[in-house]
N, C-alpha and C positions, 0 to 999 in steps of 0.2 A: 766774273762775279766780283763785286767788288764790295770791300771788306775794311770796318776799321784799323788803323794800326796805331798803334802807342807809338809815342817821340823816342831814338835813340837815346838821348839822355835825358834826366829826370832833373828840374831844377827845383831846388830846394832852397828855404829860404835860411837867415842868417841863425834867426830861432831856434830851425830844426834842426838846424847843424849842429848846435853849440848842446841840444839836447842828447843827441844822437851820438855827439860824443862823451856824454856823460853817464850815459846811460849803462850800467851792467845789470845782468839779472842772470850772474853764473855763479855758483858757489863749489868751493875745493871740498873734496871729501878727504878730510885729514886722518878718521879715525878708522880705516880700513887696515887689515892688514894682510898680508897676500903671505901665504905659508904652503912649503911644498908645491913651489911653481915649478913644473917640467921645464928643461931645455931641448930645446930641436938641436938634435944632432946629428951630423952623416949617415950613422945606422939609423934612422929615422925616417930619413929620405931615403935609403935604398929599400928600405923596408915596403915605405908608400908607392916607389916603380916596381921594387919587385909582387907587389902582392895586384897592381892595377891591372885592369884589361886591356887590352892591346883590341883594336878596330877588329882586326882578323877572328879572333874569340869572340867576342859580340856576335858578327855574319854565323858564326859556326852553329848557332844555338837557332 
């Protein structure tokens, strides 16, 4: 069956380029402010293996 395909590369003209590099439409969120951020620590992760199921408990159930 035979099927359109689009070109490996895409040519673009000297225009689009020069738009495409001018172009932003991202803006910084300066007035957040993050309070009481947790850190992951060792007890954290033993906590997350110790409390996880293990393949063999899943079968058992």
């Amino acid at each position: 069956m035979k099927s359109i395909v689009m070109p490996q590369t895409v040519q673009l003209s000297e225009e689009i380029k020069k738009q495409l590099l001018h172009e932003v439409k991202e803006t910084l969120a300066t007035d957040i402010s993050v309070k009481n951020k947790k850190r992951f620590t060792a007890a954290n992760l033993w906590n997350l293996q110790r409390n996880s199921r293990s393949a063999s408990d899943m079968m058992r159930k």
